[in-house]
VEXDREN-2710 file (C-alpha; in Angstrom, 1 decimal):
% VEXDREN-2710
k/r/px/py/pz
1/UNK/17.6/50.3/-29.1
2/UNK/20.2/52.9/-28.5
3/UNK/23.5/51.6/-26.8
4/UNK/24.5/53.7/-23.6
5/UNK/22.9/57.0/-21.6
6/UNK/25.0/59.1/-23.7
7/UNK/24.2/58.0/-27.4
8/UNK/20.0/58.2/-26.8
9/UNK/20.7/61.6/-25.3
10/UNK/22.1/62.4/-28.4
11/UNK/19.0/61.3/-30.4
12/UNK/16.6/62.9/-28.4
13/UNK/18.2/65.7/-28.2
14/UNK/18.6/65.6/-32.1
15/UNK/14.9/64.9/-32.3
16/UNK/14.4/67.7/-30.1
17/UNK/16.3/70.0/-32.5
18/UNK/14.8/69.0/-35.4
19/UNK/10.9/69.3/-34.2
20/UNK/9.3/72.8/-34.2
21/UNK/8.3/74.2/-30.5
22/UNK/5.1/72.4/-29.7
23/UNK/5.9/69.2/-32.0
24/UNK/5.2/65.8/-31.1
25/UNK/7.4/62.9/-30.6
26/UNK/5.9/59.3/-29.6
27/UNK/8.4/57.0/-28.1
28/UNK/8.2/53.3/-27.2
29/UNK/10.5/52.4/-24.2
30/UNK/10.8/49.0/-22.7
31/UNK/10.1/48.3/-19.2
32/UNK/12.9/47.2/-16.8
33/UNK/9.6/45.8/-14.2
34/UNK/8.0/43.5/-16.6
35/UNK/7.9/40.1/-15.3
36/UNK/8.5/38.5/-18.3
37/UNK/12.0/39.3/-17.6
38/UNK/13.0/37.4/-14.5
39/UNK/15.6/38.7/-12.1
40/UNK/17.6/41.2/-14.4
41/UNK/14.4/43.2/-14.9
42/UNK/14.7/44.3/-11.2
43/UNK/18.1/46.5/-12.7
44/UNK/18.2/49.3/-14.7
45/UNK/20.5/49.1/-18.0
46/UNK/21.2/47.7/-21.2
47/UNK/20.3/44.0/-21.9
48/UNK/22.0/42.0/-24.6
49/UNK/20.0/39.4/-25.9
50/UNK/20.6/36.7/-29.3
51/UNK/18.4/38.2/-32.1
52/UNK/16.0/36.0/-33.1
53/UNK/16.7/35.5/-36.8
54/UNK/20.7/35.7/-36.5
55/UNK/22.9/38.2/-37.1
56/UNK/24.7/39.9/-34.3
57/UNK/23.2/40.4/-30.5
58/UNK/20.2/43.0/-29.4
59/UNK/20.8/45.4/-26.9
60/UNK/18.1/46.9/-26.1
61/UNK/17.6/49.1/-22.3
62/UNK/15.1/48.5/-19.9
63/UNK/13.4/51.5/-18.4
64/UNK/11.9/52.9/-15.2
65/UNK/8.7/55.2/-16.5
66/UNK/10.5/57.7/-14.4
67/UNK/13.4/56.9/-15.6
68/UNK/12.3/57.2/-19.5
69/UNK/10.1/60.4/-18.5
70/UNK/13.6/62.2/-17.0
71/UNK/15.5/61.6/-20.2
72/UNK/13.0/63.1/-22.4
73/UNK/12.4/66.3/-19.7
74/UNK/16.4/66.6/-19.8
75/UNK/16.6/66.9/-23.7
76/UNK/14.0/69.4/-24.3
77/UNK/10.5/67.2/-24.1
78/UNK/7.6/67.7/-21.6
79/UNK/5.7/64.7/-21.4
80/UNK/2.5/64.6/-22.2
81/UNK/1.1/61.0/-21.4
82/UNK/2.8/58.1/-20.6
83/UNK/0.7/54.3/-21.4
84/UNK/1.2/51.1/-20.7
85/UNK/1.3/48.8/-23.1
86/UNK/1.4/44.7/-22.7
87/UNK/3.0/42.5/-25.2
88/UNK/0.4/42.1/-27.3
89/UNK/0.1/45.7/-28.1
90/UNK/-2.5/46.2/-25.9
91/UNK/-2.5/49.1/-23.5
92/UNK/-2.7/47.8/-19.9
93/UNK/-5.1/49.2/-17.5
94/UNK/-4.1/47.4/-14.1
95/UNK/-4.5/49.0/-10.7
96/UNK/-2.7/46.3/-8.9
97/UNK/1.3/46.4/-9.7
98/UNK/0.2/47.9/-13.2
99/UNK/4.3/48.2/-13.8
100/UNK/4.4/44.4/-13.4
101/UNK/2.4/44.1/-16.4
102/UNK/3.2/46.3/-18.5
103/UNK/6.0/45.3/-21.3
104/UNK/6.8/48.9/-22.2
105/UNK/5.3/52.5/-22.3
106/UNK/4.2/54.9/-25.0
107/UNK/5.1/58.0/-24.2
108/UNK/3.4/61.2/-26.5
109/UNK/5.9/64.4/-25.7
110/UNK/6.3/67.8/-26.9
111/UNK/9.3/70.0/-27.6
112/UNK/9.1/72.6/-25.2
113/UNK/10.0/76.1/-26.8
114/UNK/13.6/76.7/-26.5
115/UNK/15.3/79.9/-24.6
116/UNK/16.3/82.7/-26.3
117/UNK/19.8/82.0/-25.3
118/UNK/19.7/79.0/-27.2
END
């Protein structure tokens, strides 16, 4: 629920920072696929929506998994499992078009240990 590439590069990044070497960060993305979205989940980006009790719009950006797993590699992460999870909470096992189904992914990373140069 970050707004734009650049600002939730900045919080991973600051999550990355913050985090020992080796500590965990669990991460809920939302999938750009999911069917419940009709034709703008087939694009990549931010999507404003009302909010639901008032108050000003939701923008929240739908993600590729290998779009979501790219961003945490580039600010320090190594992924270590990526589920999918359907809207009820429930993690999806589907073999047929399981990023059809799938409303978001948890994804369990770790900071990798940073260079000496850093």
């Amino acid at each position: 629920m970050v707004r734009g590439h650049e600002n939730r590069m900045k919080v991973l990044r600051n999550a990355a920072a913050v985090l020992r070497p080796g500590g965990r960060l669990v991460l809920h993305v939302h999938n750009r696929y999911f069917r419940g979205l009709g034709l703008k989940g087939w694009r990549s980006g931010d999507v404003t929506m009302p909010q639901a009790y008032g108050g000003a719009p939701l923008t929240l950006h739908h993600f590729s998994r290998g779009e979501a797993v790219r961003m945490l590699g580039e600010a320090g992460f190594r992924v270590l499992e990526v589920r999918p999870v359907g809207i009820d909470g429930e993690l999806k096992r589907s073999w047929l078009l399981p990023q059809l189904r799938a409303y978001g992914y948890l994804i369990a990373a770790e900071v990798t240990p940073r260079s000496a140069a850093a």
